[in-house]
Structure formats: structure tokens, C-alpha cells
N, C-alpha and C positions, 0 to 999 in steps of 0.2 A: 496434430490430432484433428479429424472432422470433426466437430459439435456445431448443432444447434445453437443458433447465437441464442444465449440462457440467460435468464435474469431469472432469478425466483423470487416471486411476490407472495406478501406472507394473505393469506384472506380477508376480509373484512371483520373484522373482532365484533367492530361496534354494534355486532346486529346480537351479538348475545346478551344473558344480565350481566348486571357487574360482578357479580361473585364469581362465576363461568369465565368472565370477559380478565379478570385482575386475575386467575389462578394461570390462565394462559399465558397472560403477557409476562406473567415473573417468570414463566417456565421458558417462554420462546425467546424473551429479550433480556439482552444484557443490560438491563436498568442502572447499574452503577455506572458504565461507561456512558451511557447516554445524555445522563444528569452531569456528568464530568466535563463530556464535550459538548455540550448544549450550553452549559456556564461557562466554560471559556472560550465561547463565542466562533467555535469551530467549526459547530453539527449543527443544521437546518436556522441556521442565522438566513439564510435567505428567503425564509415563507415569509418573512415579513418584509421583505422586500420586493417580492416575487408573487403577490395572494395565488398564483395560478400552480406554481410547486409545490410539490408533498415533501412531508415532513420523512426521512429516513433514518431506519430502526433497527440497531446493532444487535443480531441474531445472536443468540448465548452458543458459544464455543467453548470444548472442552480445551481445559489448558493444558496438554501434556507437549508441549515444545513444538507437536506439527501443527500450532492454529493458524498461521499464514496459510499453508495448505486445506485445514478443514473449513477455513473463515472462504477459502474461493471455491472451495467445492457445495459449501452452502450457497453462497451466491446466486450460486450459477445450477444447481440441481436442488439444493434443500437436505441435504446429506454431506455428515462429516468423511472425510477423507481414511477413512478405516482402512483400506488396502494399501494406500501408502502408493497410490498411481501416479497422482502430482508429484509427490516425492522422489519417486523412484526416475521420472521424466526430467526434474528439475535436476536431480544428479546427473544424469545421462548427458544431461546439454553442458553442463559445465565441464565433465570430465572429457568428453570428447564430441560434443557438438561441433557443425563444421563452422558456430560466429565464435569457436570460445576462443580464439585469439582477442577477435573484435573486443569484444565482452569484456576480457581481461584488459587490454588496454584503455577501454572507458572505464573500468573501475580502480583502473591506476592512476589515471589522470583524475579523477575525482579524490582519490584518496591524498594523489601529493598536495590537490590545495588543500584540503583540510589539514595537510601533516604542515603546509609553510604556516600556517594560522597560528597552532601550537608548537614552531617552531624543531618539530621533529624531521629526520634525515632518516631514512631506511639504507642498507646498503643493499645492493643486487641481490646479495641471500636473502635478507630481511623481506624483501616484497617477495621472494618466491614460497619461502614460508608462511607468508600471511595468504599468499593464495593456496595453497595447497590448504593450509587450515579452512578457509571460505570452504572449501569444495569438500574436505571432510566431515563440515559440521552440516553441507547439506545433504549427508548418507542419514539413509533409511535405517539403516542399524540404530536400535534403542540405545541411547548413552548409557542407563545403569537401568536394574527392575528395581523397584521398592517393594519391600514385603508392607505385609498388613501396617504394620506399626510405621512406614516409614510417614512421609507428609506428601501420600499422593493426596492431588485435588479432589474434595470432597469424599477423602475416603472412601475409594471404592472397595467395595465387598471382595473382589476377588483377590487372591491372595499376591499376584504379578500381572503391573498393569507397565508397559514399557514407557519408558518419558525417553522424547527425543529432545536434542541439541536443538534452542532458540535460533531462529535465523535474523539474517542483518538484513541492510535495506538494499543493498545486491542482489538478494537472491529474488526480493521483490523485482526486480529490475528482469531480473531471468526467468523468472515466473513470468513475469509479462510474454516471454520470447516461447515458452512451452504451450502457452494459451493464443499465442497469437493476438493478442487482447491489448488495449490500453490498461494500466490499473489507476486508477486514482485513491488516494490513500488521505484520509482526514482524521487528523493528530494536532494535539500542540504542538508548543514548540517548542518549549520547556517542559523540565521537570519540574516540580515544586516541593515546599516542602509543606510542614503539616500546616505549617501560615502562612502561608504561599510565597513564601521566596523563591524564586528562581535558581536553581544553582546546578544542572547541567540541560543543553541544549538534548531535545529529541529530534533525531534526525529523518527519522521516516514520513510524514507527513508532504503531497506534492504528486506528479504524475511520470508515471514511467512508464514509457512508449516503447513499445517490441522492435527498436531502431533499427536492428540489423535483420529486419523482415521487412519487405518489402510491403507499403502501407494499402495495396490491393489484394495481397493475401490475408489481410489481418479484418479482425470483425470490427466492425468501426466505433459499439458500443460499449463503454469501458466497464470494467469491473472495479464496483467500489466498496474497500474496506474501510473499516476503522481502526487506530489503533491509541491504545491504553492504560498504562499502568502492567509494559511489555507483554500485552494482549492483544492479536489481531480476534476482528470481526465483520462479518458481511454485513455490509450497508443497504436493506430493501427498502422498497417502498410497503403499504398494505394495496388493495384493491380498493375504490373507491364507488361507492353504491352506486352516485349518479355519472354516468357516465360522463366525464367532461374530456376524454378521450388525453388529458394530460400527459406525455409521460414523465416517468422521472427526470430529472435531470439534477445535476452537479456543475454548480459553478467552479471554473477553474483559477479562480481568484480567493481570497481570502478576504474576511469580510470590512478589510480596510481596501478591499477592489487590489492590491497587489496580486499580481500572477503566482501560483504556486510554486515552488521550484518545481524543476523540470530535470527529474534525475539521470546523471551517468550520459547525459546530450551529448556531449564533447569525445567522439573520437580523434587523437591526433593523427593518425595514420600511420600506418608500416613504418615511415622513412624516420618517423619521431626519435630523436636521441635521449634518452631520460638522463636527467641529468646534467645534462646541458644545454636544453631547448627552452625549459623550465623555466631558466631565468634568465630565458632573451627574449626581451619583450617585444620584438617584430611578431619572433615568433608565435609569440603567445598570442599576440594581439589577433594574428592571425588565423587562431582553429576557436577563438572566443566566442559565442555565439550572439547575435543583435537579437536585440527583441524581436524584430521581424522575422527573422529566421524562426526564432522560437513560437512564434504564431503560427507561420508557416508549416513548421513540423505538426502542429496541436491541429491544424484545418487537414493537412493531409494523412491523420490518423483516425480523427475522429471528426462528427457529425456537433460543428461549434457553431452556435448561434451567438447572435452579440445584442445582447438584451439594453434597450437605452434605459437609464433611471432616473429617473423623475428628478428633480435637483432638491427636491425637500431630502433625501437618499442622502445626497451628497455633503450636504451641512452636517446630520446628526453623528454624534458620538456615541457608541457604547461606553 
């Protein structure tokens, strides 16, 4: 699709009172996520390490199941995804895009090391069923209506509001390939619970690169979500009065400086044997990617500066 490379910036609040100023920002921003991911040490951990970066501010998204799609269509214009374009795109690419081979093989390769971790085996049905599912749950078609009484979000007045099927962190991956776009996505990493134990991994959180576009057709400036308590959200900046010409940016590090993961990288290629390439480790050794590489790909998609930090940085603890 042509677009304007888009970022939508929310305006400057601070010039209103505060009664005007606080009625706007509970309406424009998703205040729970922010205080969520700002306490674990996720979301704008780096203004204080960076005084010249702006703080970024998780735009309030309806939850009916397309918010990955309405959270990039705020982004990027300032408007929820209502007509179901993203959607309808992001299906299109999966069911018959001419990378969806690609596509499907990095997200098989991704899926078996997750599955050796938990020690799970799929058989050839098994992963063609798990993609066929993938690509079903990203149709446009409403999963079920809820009437008045059912527990749509915030009770909306009308009597049938359509909820769609949650997406996984694939489709993230293929949203990136619809937009031509890097996305970068900032999440824990964990679940927690109400006392904060940890007790399952969220996997979305990291950056994923439109790999099988060539990185001079793609916009070099990534589109960044949030996500939260199984809610995406577009990540803005505000405008800033005094012009210090800043712009936003996003570190592609987490705030102990480790690189983010770098999702779905690994294609093994046409000749791959599943199965039995898996667990030959020449082989594997061989489509694994080095840090460098993964730099590599992060400079030639996107516009990466390499900020030195001061060494008092380096010592402190959160």
C-alpha cells in the first residue's frame, strides 16, 4: 500500500488547565497500561537516560479483538481500524501473498524451538492445522455478536457490536509485511500475578522486520505498539512547545541494554527438512543468526543510531 510515512502525534496538552488537560488524557490514553509498563521498567525507562527523548503515550484502543490493527491504524493516522482494511490486508497476505510460503516457514521454525523448550512434537497434520488456524483467526469475520446483556467492553449501547478473534505475535510479524513497516512492540515479559509472581512468559514484546520485503521498499520508521494485559496500543509521542526538533525514538534494547528479540529472523530455506534438520546441529548451527547479522538486518531496515552512555548508566540498578 502507498502511505505517507505516518506517525501521529498527540498535541501538546500542557497548554491547557488541568481540569480540560486530566479529562483529555483519561479519554485519549490508556492510563492503566502506561503505569503498568512504566513500573516494570518497559515504557520510557529511557528519558532518564536519554534527557533528550520523549516520554511515549499508549493511545486508549477499543478492545473488540482487532486492537493490534486499530492500535497501527492510530499510529499511524489517529483513527481506529473500523473498516477492517488492515484486517482484510493482513488476511489477504497470509492466505495467498506471494511470501506466504516464506512467512510460514519462519514461523515454523520459530514455533519448533519454542515447542523443543516444552518438549512438544507436532506431526505434519498438526502444524498444518495450527496454520490454517493462524490464518483463520486472522479473518475479518466477527467471532460471535454479543447482545446488550452480553460483556461487551464498556457496554456499548448498541444492541450488536461484533468482537473479533485475538491475534498472536505472527500476525504482528505479517502486519509488519502489509505495512511495509518495522514494528517494534514494548511489553513484559511476564505474566504476573496479583503479587507479582511470574507464572507465564508473554511473548510479544521485540521487533519485527517486513523480512521478506526488500528493506528499500519498506519505510525505515517503525511503528511502535504497546502491549498489555492482552491489549495492543499505539505508542506517540505529544508535540513539544519548544522546538528542540527531537524526534521520537525507541531503544531497541531493554532497559538492562539487552537487544530485544528480533521475531520470526530465521528462515531456513526451501531445501529445510523438518524433522530432521532440527536436530542436526551443523545444521542448525548453520541458519542461527549472530548478533552481527541481527544488527545488520536492524541498520538495514531501519534508521539506528548508537547512543554511548555515560558509565554512571552502567553501574545503576533498577
Amino acid at each position: 500500500m502507498e502511505m505517507p510515512i505516518c506517525a501521529f502525534q498527540l498535541p501538546d496538552l500542557t497548554v491547557y488547565n488541568e481540569d480540560f488537560r486530566s479529562f483529555i488524557e483519561r479519554d485519549l490514553i490508556e492510563q492503566s497500561m502506561l503505569v503498568a509498563l512504566e513500573q516494570a521498567g518497559r515504557l520510557n525507562w529511557w528519558v532518564s537516560v536519554d534527557p533528550t527523548s520523549q516520554r511515549l503515550l499508549p493511545l486508549a484502543t477499543t478492545g473488540d479483538g482487532n486492537c493490534l490493527l486499530h492500535a497501527a491504524s492510530l499510529g499511524m493516522w489517529g483513527f481506529h481500524d473500523r473498516d477492517l482494511m488492515l484486517r482484510k490486508a493482513l488476511y489477504a497476505l497470509m492466505e495467498k501473498g506471494v511470501e506466504k510460503e516464506a512467512l510460514k516457514r519462519r514461523w515454523r521454525w520459530q514455533q519448533t524451538q519454542q515447542n523443543k523448550e516444552s518438549g512438544l512434537v507436532y506431526t505434519e497434520d498438526e502444524w498444518q492445522k495450527e496454520w490454517n488456524e493462524l490464518i483463520k483467526l486472522a479473518s475479518s469475520e466477527p467471532r460471535m455478536h454479543l447482545g446488550t446483556n452480553g460483556a461487551n467492553c464498556g457496554g456499548v449501547e448498541s444492541s450488536e457490536e461484533p468482537v473479533y478473534e485475538s491475534l498472536e505475535e505472527f500476525h504482528v510479524f505479517v502486519l509488519a509485511h502489509v505495512l511495509r513497516r518495522p514494528i517494534v512492540v514494548v511489553a513484559d515479559t511476564m505474566l504476573r500475578d496479583s503479587g507479582g509472581e511470574a507464572f507465564a512468559p508473554i511473548p510479544f514484546g521485540g521487533i519485527y522486520l517486513p523480512l521478506e520485503v526488500p528493506a528499500s521498499q519498506c519505510h525505515r520508521s517503525p511503528l511502535v505498539l504497546a502491549y498489555d494485559q492482552a491489549h495492543f496500543s499505539a505508542l506517540v509521542s505529544m508535540e513539544q512547545k519548544e522546538n528542540t526538533k527531537e524526534q521520537a525514538v525507541i531503544p531497541l534494547t531493554d532497559s538492562e541494554y539487552k537487544l530485544l528479540p528480533l521475531h520470526f529472523a530465521v528462515d531456513p530455506g526451501k531445501g529445510w527438512e523438518w524433522g530432521k534438520d532440527d536436530s542436526d546441529n551443523v545444521r542448525l548451527a548453520s541458519v542461527i543468526l549472530s548478533l552481527e547479522v541481527k544488527l545488520h538486518l536492524l541498520h538495514s531496515y531501519m534508521n539506528v543510531k548508537w547512543i554511548p552512555l555515560s558509565s554512571k548508566h552502567h553501574h545503576h540498578h533498577h
